[in-house]
Structure formats: C-alpha cells, structure tokens
C-alpha positions, 0 to 999 in steps of 0.5 A: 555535504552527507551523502545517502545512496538510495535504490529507486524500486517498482514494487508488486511487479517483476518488470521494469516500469510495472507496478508502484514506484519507491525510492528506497534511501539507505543509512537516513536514521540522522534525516529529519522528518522535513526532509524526508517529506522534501525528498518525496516531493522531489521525486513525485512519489506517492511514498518513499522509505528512509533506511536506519539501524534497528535494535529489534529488527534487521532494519528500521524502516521510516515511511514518508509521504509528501505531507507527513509520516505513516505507520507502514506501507506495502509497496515501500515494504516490498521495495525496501526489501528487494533494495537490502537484498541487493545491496547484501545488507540483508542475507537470507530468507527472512528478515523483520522490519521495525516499522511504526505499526510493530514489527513486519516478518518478511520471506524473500525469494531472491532472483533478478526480481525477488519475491517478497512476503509480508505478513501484516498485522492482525486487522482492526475493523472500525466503523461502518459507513453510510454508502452514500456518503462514500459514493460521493467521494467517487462521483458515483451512485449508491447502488454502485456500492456492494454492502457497507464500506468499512474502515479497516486496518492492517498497519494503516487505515483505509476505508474499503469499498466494493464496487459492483462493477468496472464500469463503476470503478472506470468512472471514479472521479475524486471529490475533494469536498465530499471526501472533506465531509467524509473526514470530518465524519470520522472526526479527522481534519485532514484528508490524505489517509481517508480516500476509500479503496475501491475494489471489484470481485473481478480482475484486470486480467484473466489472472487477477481475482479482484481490481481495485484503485486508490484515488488520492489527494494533493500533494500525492500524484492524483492515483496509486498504482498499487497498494499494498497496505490497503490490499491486506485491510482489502482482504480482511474486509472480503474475507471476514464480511464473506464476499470471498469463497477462499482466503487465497487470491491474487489482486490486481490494480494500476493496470488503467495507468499503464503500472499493472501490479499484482500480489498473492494474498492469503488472509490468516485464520478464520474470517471471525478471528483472522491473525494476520494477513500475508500480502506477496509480490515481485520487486525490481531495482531500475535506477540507484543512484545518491543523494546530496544534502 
C-alpha cells in the first residue's frame, strides 16, 4: 500500500483557521488524475495540489478539484510553498514551480507563518459581458454592477465583476441556471470555471482596499474563502479598466465565512501593458499527516 505524506495548509493568513484550506500531497507524480479528484472530495476542499519532481522547476505542482484538473491556483500555490519550506525540499528565498499555466517564480520569507510572493502570469482579457446576464448568476440587480464584467486571466480564468456595494455582495445568492446560461454564452458546457468573481473597492476591514467573494458550484463547497488566482485576474481587470489609483493594494475576502484572508497585490507595468501580476500572503501548516492507497 503506497503511502504519501501530505501538509494540510490555511493560505492567504498567518493564523490557524484563517484564510483558504489546501491539503498539499508530496512525491504524487505516479497518482492518476481519478484519484487525485477522489482525494479532493474526501477532504471537502475546494482544491488540493499533488507534489512531483521537475526537470524545469524546483517542483512540479498538479492542481485538483473535485471534478477536474486546472491549470493553476493561488492559494494552493501559496499552500504548496510554505509545505516544501518545511518540510526542507526547498532551501532559499526563491524557487519556480512547474504548473500547467508555465512556470510560477515564487519569493519566500520564511517565519512561523512564511510569506509567499507569486508573480503570475501576463493577464489575457477576453470577452466583455452583458451585466444582466451576470446579475442573474448573483441574484442581483443590473444596477448592482460598476462597468463591464469581463473575463480575465492570470493562469486561470474568471469572470470579474465589481459590485457597488456590501450590501450587494451581502446579498449574492448563486443561480444554477443562469450561471448555465452564462456558460453556454462563453460556448462552454460545463460550469464549475465560469462563476463570477464579485469584487467591492472597499474592504472587509479598515486594512483591506477591496473585498470580494467567489460563490461556486457542486461538487465544490458552496463558497471560496480565498482566491488567489482570481485576485490577480481581479487586479489586472481594476488596474487596466482604471478603477484603481495605484497598482498596490491589499485585498480581502472569506472574512463573512468566519476564513478572513488577506494578500498584498501589485499589478506589473502600465495598465495598457501589464506584465505580470505579483499576489503576496502568509501560510501556516495546522495538521500533516499520511495518505494510504
């Protein structure tokens, strides 16, 4: 019976029980894609990540979630790391991961809760979308929405939305339905990639510049409590549509799920020719343990 050992890691908070779980699994190159999904689901974890040897990278780094395998995610990221910290696989303030999205350069400050910069990759902006139609994926009004949502991409990609106020984003209910028509509207037949990131130019906190939240789909948990990968597409989106002052600021979000999480963010270059985007936050390892299969 192989056995894997793995570090269960809150990301994007340097508390226990903060922030965005991740079960981080070491030596997984031989897992099969089935079984990785079947781990995610047992541990009811938006996404887990699955450690193996890279010929390009200091690590290759598989990311899962219940249902299929993706590109790249920041908390996982941000949880990957601050495991191979302890657990001494990787010694130093830098390393780069091999991911599906290319390869991450990463910054460590290591510390009882080490500090983790990703710089992501250059941001692609697709479409445009009606309001409406993502208003009803929120159960919200039009007029709820500031500007265009747009699809965007920084390794994974996310439909960003900014809301007008809390009060909006406290009243975000999830539509299967519409979020299905949504889907079909971007020529996609599934809908556990396609939920909008809401985001609010004010944070959950007096420290906090912006707040958002990522409501998705079965057989996910019904709410993220952070996201890292949509808080650089977020970024991008804010910086190149203008509706930020300064490429720096501190996001916020999971704080209405009891899961505050909080990372430093700094859009790279200028907002018609942005070249990466470096997202930043705390990881603490609160369980390690091993798998039997």
């Amino acid at each position: 019976m192989p056995d894997y050992p793995f570090d269960w890691v809150d990301a994007f908070t340097d508390r226990p029980f903060g922030g965005n779980g991740c079960a981080v699994v070491h030596d997984a190159g031989a897992l099969t894609a089935e079984t990785c999904m079947a781990y995610v689901r047992e541990t009811s974890l938006v996404e887990c990540t699955f450690v193996g040897p890279s010929d390009v990278a200091d690590a290759r780094v598989r990311y899962f979630l219940a249902s299929r395998e993706i590109p790249f995610a920041g908390h996982p990221t941000v949880a990957t790391v601050v495991s191979l910290v302890r657990r001494g696989v990787v010694i130093g303030p830098r390393m780069v991961l091999e991911t599906g999205a290319g390869l991450i350069s990463v910054e460590v400050e290591d510390g009882p809760a080490p500090r983790v910069t990703m710089t992501q990759i250059a941001p692609e902006f697709g479409p445009e979308l009606p309001p409406d139609l993502i208003a009803a994926v929120g159960g919200l009004d039009t007029a709820d929405i500031i500007g265009s949502p747009q699809l965007v991409s920084t390794g994974l990609p996310f439909c960003v939305t900014v809301l007008r106020d809390h009060a909006a984003l406290r009243r975000l209910r999830l539509d299967a339905s519409a979020l299905a028509r949504l889907a079909a509207h971007l020529g996609h037949a599934d809908t556990d990639l396609m939920e909008p990131f809401w985001v609010t130019l004010n944070g959950a906190t007096p420290a906090g510049d912006t707040f958002s939240r990522l409501l998705i789909t079965p057989p996910s948990p019904p709410e993220d409590a952070f996201t890292g990968s949509a808080t650089g597409a977020m970024a991008a989106y804010l910086w190149h549509h203008g509706l930020i002052d300064q490429p720096r600021f501190t996001a916020e979000q999971g704080h209405w799920m009891n899961r505050p999480g909080q990372a430093q963010v700094e859009v790279l270059g200028p907002p018609d020719a942005i070249t990466g985007v470096r997202v930043s936050g705390h990881g603490r390892v609160i369980m390690s343990g091993t798998l039997h299969l």
